[in-house]
Each structure stands twice: as structure tokens, then as C-alpha cells.
C-alpha positions in Angstrom: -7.6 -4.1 6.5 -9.8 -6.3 4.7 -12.3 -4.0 4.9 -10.4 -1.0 3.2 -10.0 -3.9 0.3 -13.9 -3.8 0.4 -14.2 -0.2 0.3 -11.6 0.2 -2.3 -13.5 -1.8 -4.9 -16.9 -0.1 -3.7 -18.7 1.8 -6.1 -20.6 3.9 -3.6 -17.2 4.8 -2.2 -15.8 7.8 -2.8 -13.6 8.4 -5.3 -10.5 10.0 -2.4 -11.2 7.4 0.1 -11.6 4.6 -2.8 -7.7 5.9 -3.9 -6.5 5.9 -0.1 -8.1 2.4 0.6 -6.5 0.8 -2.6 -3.3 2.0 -1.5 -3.2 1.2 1.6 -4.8 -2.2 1.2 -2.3 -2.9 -2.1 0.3 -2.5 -0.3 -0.5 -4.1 2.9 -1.6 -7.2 1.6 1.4 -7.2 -1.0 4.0 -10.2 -0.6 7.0 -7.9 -0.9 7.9 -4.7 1.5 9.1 -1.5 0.1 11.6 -1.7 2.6 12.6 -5.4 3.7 12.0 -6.0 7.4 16.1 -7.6 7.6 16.9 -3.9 6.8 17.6 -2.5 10.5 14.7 0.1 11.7 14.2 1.4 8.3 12.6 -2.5 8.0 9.8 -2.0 9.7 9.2 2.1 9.8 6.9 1.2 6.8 4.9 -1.4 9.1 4.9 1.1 12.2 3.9 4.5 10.4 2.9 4.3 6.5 0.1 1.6 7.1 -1.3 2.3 9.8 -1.5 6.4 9.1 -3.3 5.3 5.4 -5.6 3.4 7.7 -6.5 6.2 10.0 -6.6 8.1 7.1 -8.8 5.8 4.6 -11.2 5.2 7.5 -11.7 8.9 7.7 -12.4 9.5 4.3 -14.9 6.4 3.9 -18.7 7.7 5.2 -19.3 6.1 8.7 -22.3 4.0 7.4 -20.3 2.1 5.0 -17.6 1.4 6.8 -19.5 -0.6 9.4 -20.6 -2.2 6.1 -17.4 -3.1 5.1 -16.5 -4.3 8.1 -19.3 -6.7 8.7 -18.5 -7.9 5.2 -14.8 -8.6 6.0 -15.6 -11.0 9.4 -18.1 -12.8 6.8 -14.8 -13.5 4.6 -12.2 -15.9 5.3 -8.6 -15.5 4.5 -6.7 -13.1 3.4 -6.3 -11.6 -0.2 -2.8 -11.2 -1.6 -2.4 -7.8 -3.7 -0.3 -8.7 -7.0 -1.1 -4.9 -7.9 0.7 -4.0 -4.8 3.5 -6.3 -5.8 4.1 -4.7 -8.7 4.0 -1.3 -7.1 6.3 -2.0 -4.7 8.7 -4.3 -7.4 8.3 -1.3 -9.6 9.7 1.4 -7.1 12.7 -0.8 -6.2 14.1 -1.0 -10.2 13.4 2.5 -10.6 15.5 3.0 -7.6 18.4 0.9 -8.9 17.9 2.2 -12.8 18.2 5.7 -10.7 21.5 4.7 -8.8 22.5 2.9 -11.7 22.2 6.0 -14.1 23.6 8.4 -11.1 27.1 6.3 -10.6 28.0 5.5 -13.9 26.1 8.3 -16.0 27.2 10.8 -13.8 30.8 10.3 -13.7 31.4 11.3 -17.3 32.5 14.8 -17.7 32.5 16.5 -20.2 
């Protein structure tokens, strides 16, 4: 995963697999889930399928030569980085959600 960070922030990455890669990687190293893990399966469908298919897909889209670059680079670094970008994302989905449900219950119930 830290290598997708790498890649993402590549210049001599290309410009679809720089976009995958800095999703992917924003939100895996984000603090907050999109959906919490207490919520039951839901909680950790994002864990099981939407990270690890961006992966498949970012690694695809990265040329084959950088990635081992990437990679090398990663087991010189130590620690993980913490994506405040993807904890904004993800903290700006959920109040659009509840502006959304918000608007829809009591917006919606006026007639005219």
C-alpha cells in the first residue's frame, strides 16, 4: 500500500494510475472508514472488496518497471503515513449523506 502512496505522488506516473493510487492509498491509510467496521458485514465489505480491487487495479495501471521501484522504496521507509486527505473524503461523504437524509425526511414531507 505504501507503494501506491509512492506512485501516487510520482511524476513519471501516469496520470490514471496516479488518480487510482491516490484513491486507493487516501483512503486506506485514512483514520476513519466510510463504513465503520461495528456496522455488521456492511463494516468491513469496504476492507474485503473496495481496497483491495483499487489495488489490483492501481498496480495494473502503474508500468511494471516502476512499480518494483516503488516497492523497493516502500521497504526502505518505516511507518505508516496517515491520509488526512482521505479523512476528509471519507468525513465529507458521511455529512453529505446526513444533509441528504436530512433534506429527504423533513424537506420532503411538505406538500404542497
Amino acid at each position: 500500500m505504501l507503494a501506491l502512496w509512492i506512485a501516487a505522488r510520482d511524476p513519471r506516473t501516469p496520470i490514471a494510475a496516479k488518480l487510482v493510487a491516490g484513491a486507493v492509498a487516501a483512503y486506506a491509510f485514512s483514520p476513519i472508514d466510510l463504513i465503520p467496521d461495528f456496522v455488521p458485514v456492511l463494516g468491513y465489505l469496504d476492507d474485503l472488496l473496495i481496497v483491495p480491487l483499487g489495488i489490483m487495479l492501481a498496480v495494473k495501471l502503474v508500468p511494471v518497471e516502476l512499480m518494483s521501484e516503488y516497492r523497493s522504496l516502500a521497504e526502505k521507509r518505516k511507518g505508516k503515513p496517515v491520509s488526512r486527505i482521505g479523512m476528509i473524503l471519507v468525513i465529507t461523504i458521511w455529512l453529505a449523506a446526513i444533509v441528504g437524509l436530512l433534506w429527504f425526511f423533513w424537506l420532503g414531507r411538505i406538500e404542497p
